[in-house]
matplotlib code that plots the C-alpha trace (Angstrom):
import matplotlib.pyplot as plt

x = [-13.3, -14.0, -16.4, -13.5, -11.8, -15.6, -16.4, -13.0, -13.5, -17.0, -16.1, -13.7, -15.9, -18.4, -15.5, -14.9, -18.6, -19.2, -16.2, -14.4, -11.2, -9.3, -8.6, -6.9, -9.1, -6.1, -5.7, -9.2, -9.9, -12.8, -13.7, -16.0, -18.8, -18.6, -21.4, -23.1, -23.7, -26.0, -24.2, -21.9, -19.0, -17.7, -15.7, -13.2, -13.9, -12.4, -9.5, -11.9, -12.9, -9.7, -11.2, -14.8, -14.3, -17.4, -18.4, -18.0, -21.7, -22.0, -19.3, -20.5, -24.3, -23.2, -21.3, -23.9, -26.5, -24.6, -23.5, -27.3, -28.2, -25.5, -24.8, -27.6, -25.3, -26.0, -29.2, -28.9, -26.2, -25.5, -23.0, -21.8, -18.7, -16.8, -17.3, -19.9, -21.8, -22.8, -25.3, -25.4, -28.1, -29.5, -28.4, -24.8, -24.7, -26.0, -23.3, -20.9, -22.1, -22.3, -18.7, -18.1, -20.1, -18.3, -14.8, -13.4, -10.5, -11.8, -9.5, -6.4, -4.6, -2.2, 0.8, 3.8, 6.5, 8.8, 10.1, 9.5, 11.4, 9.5, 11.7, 9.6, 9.4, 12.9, 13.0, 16.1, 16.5, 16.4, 12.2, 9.3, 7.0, 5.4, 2.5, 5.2, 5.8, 2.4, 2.1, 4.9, 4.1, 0.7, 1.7, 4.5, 2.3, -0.5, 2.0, 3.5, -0.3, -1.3, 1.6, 1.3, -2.5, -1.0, 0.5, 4.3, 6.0, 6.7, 9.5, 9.1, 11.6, 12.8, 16.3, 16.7, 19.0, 20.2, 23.8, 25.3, 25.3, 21.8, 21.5, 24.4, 23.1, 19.7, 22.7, 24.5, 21.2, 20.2, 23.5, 23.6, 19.8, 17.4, 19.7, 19.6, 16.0, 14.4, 11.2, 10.1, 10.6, 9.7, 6.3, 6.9, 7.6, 11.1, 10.8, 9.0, 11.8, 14.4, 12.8, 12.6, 16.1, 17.0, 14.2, 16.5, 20.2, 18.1, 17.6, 21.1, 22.6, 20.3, 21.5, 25.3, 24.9, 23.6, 25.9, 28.7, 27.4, 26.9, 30.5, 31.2, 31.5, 29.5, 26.8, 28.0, 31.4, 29.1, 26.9, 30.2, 32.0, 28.8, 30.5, 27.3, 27.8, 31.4, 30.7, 28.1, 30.7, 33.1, 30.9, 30.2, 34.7, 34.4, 31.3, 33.2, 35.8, 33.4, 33.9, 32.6, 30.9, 29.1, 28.3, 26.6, 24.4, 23.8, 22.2, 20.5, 18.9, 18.0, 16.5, 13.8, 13.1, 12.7, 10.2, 8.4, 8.1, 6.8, 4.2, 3.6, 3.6, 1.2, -1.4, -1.1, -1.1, 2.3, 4.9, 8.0, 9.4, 12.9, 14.6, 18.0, 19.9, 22.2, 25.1, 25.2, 25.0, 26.8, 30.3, 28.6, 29.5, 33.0, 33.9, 31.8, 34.1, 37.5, 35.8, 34.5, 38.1, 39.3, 37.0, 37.1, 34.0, 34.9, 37.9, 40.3, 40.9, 44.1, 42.3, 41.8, 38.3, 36.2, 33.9, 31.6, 31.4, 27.5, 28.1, 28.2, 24.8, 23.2, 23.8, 27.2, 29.8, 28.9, 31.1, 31.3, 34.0, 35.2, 39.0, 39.4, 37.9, 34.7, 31.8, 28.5, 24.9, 25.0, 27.9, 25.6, 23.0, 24.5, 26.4, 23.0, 21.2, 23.5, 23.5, 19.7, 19.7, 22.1, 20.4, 16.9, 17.0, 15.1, 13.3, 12.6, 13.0, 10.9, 12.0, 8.9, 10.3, 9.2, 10.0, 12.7, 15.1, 14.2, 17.6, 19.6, 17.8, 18.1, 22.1, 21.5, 20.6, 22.5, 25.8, 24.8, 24.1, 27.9, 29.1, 27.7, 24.6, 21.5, 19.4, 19.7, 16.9, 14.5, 14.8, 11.9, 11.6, 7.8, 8.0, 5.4, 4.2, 4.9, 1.7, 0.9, -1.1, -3.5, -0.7, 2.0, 5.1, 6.1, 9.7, 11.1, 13.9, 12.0, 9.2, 6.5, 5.6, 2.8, 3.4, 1.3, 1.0, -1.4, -2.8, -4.1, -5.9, -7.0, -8.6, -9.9, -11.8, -13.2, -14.3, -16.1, -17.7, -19.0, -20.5, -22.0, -23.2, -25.2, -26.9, -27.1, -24.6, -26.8, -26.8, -23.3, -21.0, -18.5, -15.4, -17.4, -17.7, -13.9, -12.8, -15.5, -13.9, -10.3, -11.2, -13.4, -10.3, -7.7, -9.9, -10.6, -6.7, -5.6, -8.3, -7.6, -4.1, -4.4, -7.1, -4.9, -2.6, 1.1, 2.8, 0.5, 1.5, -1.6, -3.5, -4.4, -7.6, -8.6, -12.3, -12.9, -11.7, -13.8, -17.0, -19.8, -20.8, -18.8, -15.5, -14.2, -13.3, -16.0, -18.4, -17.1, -16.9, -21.0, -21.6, -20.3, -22.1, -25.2, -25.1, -24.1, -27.6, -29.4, -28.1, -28.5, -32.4, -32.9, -30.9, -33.5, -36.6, -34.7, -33.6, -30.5, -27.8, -26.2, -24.3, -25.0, -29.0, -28.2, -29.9, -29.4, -32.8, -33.1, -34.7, -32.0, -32.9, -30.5, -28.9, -28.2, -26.5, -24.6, -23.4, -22.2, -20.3, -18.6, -17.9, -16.6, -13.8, -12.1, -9.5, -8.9, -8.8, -5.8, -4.0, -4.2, -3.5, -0.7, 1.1, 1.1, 1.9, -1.2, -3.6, -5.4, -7.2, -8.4, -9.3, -11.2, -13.2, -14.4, -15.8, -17.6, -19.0, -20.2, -21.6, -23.4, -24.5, -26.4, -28.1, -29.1, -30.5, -32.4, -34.4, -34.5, -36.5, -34.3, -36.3, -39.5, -39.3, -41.9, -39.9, -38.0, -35.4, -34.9, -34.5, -31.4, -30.1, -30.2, -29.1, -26.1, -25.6, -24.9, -23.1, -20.6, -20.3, -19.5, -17.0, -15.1, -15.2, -13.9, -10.8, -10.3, -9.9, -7.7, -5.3, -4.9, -5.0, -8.6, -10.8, -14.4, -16.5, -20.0, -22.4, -22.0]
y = [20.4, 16.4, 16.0, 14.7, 18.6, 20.0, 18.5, 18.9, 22.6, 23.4, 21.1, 23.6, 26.3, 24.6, 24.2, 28.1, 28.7, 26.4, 26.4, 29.9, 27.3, 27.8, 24.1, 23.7, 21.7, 19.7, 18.0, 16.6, 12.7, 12.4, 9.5, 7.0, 5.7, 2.6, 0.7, -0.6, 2.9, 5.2, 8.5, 9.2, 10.5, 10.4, 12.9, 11.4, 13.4, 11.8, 14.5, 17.4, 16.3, 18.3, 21.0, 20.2, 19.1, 16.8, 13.1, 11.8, 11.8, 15.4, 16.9, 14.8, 15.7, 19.7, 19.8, 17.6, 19.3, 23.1, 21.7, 20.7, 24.1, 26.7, 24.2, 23.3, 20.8, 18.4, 16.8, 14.2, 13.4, 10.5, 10.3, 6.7, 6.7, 9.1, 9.3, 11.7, 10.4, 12.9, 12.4, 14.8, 16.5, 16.5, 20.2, 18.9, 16.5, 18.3, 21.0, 17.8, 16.7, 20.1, 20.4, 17.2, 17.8, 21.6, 20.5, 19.0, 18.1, 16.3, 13.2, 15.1, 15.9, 18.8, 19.3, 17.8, 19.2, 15.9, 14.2, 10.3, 8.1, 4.9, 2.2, -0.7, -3.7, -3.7, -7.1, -8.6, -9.2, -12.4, -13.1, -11.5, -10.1, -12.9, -12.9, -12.0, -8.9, -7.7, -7.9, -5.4, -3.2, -3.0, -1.7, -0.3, 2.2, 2.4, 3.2, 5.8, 7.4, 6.9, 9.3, 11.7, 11.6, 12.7, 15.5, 13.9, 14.8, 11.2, 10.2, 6.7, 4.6, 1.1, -0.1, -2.7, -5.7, -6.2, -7.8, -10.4, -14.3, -14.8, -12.3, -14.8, -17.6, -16.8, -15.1, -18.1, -20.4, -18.0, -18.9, -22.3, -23.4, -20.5, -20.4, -16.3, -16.2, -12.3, -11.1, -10.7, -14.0, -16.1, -14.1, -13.5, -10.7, -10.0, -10.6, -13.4, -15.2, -14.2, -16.0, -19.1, -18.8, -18.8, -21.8, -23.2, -22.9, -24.7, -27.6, -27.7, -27.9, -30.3, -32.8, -31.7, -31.9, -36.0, -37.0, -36.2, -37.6, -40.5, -40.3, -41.2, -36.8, -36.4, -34.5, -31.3, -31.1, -31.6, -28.6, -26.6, -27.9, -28.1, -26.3, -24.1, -22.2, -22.5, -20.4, -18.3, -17.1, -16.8, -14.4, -12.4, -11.6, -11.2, -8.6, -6.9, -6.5, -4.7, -7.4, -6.0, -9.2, -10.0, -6.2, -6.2, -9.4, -8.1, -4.4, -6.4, -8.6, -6.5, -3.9, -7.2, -6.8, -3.5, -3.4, -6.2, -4.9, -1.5, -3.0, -5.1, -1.9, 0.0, -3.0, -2.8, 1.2, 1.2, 4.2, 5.5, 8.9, 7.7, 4.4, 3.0, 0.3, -1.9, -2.0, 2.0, 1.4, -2.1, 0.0, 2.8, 2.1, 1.8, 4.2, 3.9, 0.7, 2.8, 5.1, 2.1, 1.1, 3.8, 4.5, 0.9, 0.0, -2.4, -5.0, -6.3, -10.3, -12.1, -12.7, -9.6, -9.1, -6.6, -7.1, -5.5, -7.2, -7.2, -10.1, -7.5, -6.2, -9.6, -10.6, -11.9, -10.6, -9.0, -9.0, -5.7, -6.5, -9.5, -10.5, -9.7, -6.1, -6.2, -5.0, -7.5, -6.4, -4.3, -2.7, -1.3, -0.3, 1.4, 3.6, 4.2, 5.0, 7.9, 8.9, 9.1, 11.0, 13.6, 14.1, 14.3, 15.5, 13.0, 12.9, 9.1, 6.3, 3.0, 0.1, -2.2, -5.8, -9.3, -10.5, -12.9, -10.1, -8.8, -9.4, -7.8, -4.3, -4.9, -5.1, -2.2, 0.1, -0.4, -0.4, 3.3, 3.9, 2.8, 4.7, 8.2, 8.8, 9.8, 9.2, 5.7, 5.6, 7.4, 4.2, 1.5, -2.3, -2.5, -6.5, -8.2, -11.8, -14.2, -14.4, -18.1, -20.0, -23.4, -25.1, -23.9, -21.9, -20.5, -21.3, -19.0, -21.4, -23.9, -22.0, -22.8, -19.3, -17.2, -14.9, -11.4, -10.9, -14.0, -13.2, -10.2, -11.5, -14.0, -11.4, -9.7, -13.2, -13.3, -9.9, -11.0, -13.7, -12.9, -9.3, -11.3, -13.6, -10.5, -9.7, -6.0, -4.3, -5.3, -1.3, -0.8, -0.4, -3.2, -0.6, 0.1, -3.4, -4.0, -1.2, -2.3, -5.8, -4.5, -1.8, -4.9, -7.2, -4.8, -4.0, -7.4, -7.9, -4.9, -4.9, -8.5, -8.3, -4.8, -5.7, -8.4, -6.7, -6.6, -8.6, -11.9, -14.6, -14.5, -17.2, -15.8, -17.6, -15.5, -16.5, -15.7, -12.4, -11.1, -11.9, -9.1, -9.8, -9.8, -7.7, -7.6, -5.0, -5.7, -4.9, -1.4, -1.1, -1.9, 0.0, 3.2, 2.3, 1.6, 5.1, 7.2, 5.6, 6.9, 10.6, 10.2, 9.3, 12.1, 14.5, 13.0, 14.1, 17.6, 17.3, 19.1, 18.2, 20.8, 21.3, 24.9, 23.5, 21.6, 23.1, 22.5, 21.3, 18.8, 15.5, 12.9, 9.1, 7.3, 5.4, 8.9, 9.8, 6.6, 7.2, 10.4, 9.8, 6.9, 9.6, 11.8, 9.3, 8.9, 11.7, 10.0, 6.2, 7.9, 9.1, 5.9, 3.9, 6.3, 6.4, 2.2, 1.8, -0.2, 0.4, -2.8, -0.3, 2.0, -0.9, -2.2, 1.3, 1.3, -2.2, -0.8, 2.2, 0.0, -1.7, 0.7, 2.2, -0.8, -1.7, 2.4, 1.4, -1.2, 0.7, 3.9, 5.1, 7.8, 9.2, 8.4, 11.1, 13.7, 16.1, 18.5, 19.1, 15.6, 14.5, 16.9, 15.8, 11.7, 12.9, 14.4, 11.7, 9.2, 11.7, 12.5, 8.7, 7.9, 10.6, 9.0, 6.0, 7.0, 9.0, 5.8, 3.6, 5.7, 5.4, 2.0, 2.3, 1.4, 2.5, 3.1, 2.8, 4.7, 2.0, -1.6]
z = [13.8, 15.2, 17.6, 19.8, 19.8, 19.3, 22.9, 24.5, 23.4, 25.1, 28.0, 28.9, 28.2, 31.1, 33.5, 33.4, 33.6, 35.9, 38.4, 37.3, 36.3, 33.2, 31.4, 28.6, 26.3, 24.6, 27.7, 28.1, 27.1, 24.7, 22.5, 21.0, 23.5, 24.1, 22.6, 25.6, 26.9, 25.1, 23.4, 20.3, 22.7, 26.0, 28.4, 30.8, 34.3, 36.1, 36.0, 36.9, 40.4, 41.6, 39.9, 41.0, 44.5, 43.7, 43.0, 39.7, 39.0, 40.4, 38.4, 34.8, 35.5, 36.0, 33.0, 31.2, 31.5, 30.8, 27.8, 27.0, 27.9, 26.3, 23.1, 20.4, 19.2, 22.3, 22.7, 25.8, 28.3, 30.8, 33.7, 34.4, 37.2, 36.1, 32.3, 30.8, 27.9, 25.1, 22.5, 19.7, 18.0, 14.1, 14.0, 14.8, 12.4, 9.8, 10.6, 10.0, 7.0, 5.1, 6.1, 4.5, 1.6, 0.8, 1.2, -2.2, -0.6, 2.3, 3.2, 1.7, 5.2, 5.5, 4.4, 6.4, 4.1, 4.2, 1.7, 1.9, -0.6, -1.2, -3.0, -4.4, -7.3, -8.1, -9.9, -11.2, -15.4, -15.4, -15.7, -15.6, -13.0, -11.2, -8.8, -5.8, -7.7, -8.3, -4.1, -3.8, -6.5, -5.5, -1.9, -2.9, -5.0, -2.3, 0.1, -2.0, -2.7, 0.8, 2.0, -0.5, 0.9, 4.2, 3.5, 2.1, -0.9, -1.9, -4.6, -6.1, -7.3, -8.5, -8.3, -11.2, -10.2, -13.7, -13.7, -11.6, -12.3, -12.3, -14.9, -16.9, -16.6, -18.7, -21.2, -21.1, -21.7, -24.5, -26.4, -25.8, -26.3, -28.1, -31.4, -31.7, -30.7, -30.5, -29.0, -32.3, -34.1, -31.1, -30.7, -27.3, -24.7, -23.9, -20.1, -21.3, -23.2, -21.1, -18.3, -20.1, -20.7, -17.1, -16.4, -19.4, -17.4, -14.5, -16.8, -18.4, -14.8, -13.4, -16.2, -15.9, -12.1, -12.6, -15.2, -13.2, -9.9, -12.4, -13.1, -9.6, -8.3, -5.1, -5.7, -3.2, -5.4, -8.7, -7.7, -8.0, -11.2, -13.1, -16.4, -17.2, -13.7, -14.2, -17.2, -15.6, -13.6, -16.3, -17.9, -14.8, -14.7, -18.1, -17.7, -15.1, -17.2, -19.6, -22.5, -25.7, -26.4, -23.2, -22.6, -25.7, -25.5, -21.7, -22.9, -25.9, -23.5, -20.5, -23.4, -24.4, -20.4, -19.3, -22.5, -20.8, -17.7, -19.2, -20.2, -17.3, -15.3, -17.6, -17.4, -13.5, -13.6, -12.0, -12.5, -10.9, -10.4, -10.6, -11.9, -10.8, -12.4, -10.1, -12.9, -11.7, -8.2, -7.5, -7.0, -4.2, -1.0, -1.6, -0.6, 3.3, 3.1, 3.7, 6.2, 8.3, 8.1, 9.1, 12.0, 13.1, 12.2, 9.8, 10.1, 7.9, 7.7, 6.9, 3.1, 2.5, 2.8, 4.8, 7.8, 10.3, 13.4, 14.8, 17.3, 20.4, 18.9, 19.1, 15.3, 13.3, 11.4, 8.2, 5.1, 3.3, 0.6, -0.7, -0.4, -4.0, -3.4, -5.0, -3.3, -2.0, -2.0, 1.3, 0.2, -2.7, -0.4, 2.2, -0.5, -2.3, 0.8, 1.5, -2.5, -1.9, 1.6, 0.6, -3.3, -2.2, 1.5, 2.4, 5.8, 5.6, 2.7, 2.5, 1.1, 0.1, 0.1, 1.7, 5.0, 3.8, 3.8, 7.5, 8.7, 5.5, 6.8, 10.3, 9.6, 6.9, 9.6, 12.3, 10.1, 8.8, 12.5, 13.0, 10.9, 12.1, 9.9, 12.0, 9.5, 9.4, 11.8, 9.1, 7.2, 7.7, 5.8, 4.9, 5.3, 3.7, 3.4, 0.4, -1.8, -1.8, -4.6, -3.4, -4.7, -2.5, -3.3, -5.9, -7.4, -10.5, -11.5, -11.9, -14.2, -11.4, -10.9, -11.7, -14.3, -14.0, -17.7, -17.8, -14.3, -15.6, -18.6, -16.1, -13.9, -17.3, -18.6, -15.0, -14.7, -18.3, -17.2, -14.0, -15.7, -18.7, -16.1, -14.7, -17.6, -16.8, -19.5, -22.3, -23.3, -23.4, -26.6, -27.0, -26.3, -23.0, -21.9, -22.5, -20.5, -17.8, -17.8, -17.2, -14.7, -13.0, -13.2, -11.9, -9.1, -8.0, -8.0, -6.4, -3.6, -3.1, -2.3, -0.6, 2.0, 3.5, 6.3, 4.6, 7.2, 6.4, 4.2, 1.6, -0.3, -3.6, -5.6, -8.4, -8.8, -5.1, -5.4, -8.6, -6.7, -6.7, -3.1, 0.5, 0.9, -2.4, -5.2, -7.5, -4.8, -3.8, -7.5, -8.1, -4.9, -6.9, -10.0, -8.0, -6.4, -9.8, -11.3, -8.3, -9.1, -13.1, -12.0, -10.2, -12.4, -15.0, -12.7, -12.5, -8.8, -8.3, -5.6, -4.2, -0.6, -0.4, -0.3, 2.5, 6.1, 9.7, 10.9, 8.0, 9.5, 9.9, 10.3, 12.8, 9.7, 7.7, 11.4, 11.2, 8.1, 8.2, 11.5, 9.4, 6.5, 9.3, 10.1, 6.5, 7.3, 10.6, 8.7, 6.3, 8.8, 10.9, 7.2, 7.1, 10.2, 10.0, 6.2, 5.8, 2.7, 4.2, 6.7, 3.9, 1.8, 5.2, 5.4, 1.8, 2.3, 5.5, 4.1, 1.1, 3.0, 5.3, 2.2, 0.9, 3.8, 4.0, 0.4, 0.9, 3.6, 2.3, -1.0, -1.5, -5.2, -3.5, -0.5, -0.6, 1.6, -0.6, 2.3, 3.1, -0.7, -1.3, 2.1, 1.4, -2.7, -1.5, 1.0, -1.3, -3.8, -0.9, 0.1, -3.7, -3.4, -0.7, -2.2, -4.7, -2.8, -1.0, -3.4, -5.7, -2.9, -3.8, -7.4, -8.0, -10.3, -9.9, -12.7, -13.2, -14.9, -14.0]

ax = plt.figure().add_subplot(projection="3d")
ax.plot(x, y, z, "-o")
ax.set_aspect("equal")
plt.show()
């Protein structure tokens, strides 16, 4: 029980003692005294003077001082105009923390029994996984965790953009420019090399786009008779048209990709439950194109093509369907989002991707809404800022991205660095160091990223992140470590930690109190991360209950108390606050390592 329902509950207990009244304790205001006033929690009373038929300070210094009376739990009150301040007692919070301590699954909230889809990374074929990416698979996977933390059953999944011109043009540039080059006899990742092919077309049209503005072509008509995109497009008909040729250089290609990003996704700890490919799902929707019709949703113009008219809702006319009848992007979408409802029975879906595309879910939605699917209001853009470099943007096409396969190593040579700096692993094995180093790097990353609120535009700097001080990874990472050499001491000394030693009239020093009423708020911190989509509050908690923990530390000798009582309390203290830590930050994909 929180204190919040703990004190509503007795409260209302007082009121019938007190005043013979029956009150329903849901409806009585508790929360978190402020900090100028002295207490943990305070009682709103003002709704019990009806009740009362007294003053304010009457009514809060007769309850007050039952509850001080009748409940062991409460040690002090104070009644300031209305609001009833309530200190609790050791006893209590001892009660509080041997809950904490007994309950392996404390943080994991209950069962909600919906199904949440969460649809994240879906990159398109045509490179590999740059910096942007890591942002969005990084929440997208928190996200997906942090649900299935309250209570969700979550499903996962990608949709892979792989056809369409961009996807020909790095086809194209392979042909003209790489001379049959493979993954293997080019030494280098397939996502790797296929991006290069597409930084490749870039080139090859900047110089046909000058020599024919050179030729005397303005440069607007040159964009569009550049023969490279002219042939891009070409082989986007001819792909449609499920051309042996082009099919086959397309699977060959894409298969050097998705083996790329397998691996990328393995480095970063990133899986999916289900993976859909956009040359499956570019015709869905089709179909919603003839109902719209019919319904009116949709019109019909003089070319042929289909639109949705939005201008009455305060946007423009969207185009469904081109006048030759193939289907655009939201087309696709709107026909998998009722695939997906329908298959899965989904209760909500997620769709993890940056704020650029805002508008293209605000029309999503309210054309589903048109066209009679309730639902549509169960689906919710997670729009997050673009990652920015000290450099500026980032620009794919022209190869000034950064790549996450060599941010990663990155992260791993700092990780190295700073823990060699340290001097403090000299006992390890090599193979323990390395996976130290990774675990160090990855943290650093993922915490980095994740401890921004989504909807910022971020500035990533590497060497700022890895540090082993101030709200980083690292830090919650050596604050674990630190706390697992503490137990393996006094396991050495043969102190056992148990929560079933733990007793109620156990001294408690006022920073043990404050750290257990911090522990006491981690299911309350998930649900809050939860309800807002935000791993940044989670990643925001461990950072604080670090760094309560080292300041408890370094004024505490925990081995070096005499009291046998009081040892097993401050032991399993820190175990339980290691545990938590822990919990936390596997939500975000962290791991925690034991020796640093």
């Amino acid at each position: 029980m929180t204190p919040e329902l703990f004190i509503a509950s007795k409260a209302a207990a007082a009121m019938k003692a007190l005043y013979g009244a029956d009150v329903d304790a849901s409806t009585l205001q508790v929360g978190v005294t402020r900090k100028e006033f002295e207490g943990d929690y305070t009682l709103v009373t003002f709704p019990l003077l009806r009740i009362s038929h007294s003053t304010p300070e009457n009514t809060g210094n007769a309850i007050g001082e039952w509850l001080k009376a009748n409940c062991p739990e409460i040690e002090a009150y104070n009644s300031v105009k209305g609001f009833l301040n309530l200190s609790f007692s050791v006893v209590y919070w001892n009660e509080v923390f041997a809950e904490i301590a007994k309950d392996d699954n404390f943080g994991q909230l209950p069962s909600t029994g919906k199904n949440v889809m969460v649809e994240f990374s879906s990159p398109n074929t045509n490179k590999p996984l740059h910096l942007g990416h890591i942002r969005n698979n990084l929440l997208g996977a928190a996200v997906s965790d942090l649900l299935k933390a309250c209570g969700n059953n979550v499903i996962k999944v990608t949709l892979v953009n792989d056809r369409g011109v961009h996807i020909c043009k790095s086809m194209l540039a392979w042909q003209m420019a790489f001379d049959g080059a493979t993954p293997e006899t080019s030494g280098k990742k397939g996502d790797h090399l296929v991006g290069d092919c597409y930084v490749k077309f870039n080139d090859i049209y900047k110089a046909q786009v000058d020599e024919l503005v050179k030729s005397g072509m303005d440069e607007e008509t040159a964009k569009q008779e550049a023969p490279c995109l002219k042939a891009a497009h070409e082989m986007l008909v001819k792909w449609e048209q499920g051309d042996k040729e082009v099919r086959d250089l397309w699977a060959k290609m894409n298969e050097w990709v998705f083996k790329g990003f397998d691996e990328t996704y393995k480095a970063l700890g990133i899986s999916f439950d289900k993976t859909y490919y956009e040359h499956d799902t570019y015709l869905l929707g089709k179909e919603l194109v003839k109902a719209g019709l019919e319904k009116g949703v949709f019109v019909k113009d003089p070319d042929g093509s289909v639109w949705c008219d939005l201008t009455e809702d305060g946007l423009d006319r969207k185009i469904v369907q081109r006048s030759d009848g193939t289907s655009v992007y939201i087309t696709q979408d709107l026909g998998t989002a009722q695939k997906r409802f329908e298959e899965n029975s989904l209760d909500s879906h997620i769709y993890v991707v940056g704020n650029e595309q805002d508008y293209h879910f605000q029309v999503l939605k309210l054309i589903l809404k048109k066209l009679g699917f309730d639902w549509a209001d169960s689906i919710f853009h997670l729009s997050y800022g673009m990652v920015e470099l000290p450099e500026g943007k980032m620009k794919s096409r022209e190869g000034t991205v950064v790549d996450a396969d060599d941010l990663i190593e990155k992260m791993y040579e700092e990780a190295k660095a700073t823990s060699e700096e340290s001097g403090k692993l000299a006992d390890m094995t090599e193979e323990e160091k390395e996976k130290l180093y990774h675990m160090i790097g990855l943290g650093a990353l993922k915490y980095f990223i994740l401890k921004v609120d989504p909807k910022k535009t971020m500035l990533f700097n590497p060497k700022e992140s890895i540090d082993f001080n101030g709200n980083t990874g690292p830090f919650i990472q050596y604050t674990h470590a630190r706390i697992k050499s503490i137990l393996r001491k006094a396991e050495a000394q043969g102190i056992k930690v148990c929560a079933c030693a733990l007793k109620s009239d156990t001294p408690m020093t006022a920073k043990e109190i404050r750290l257990v009423k911090l522990l006491n708020t981690f299911p309350s911190k998930v649900a809050e991360a939860g309800a807002q989509f935000a791993p940044s509050t989670l990643a925001n908690y461990a950072y604080d209950l670090a760094k309560e923990f080292n300041q408890y530390y370094h004024d505490t000798p925990i081995l070096k108390e005499e009291n046998k009582d009081v040892l097993v309390m401050r032991l399993e203290l820190i175990a339980v606050i290691a545990d938590v830590l822990r919990k936390d930050m596997k939500i975000l994909g962290i791991e925690l390592p034991e020796r640093m």
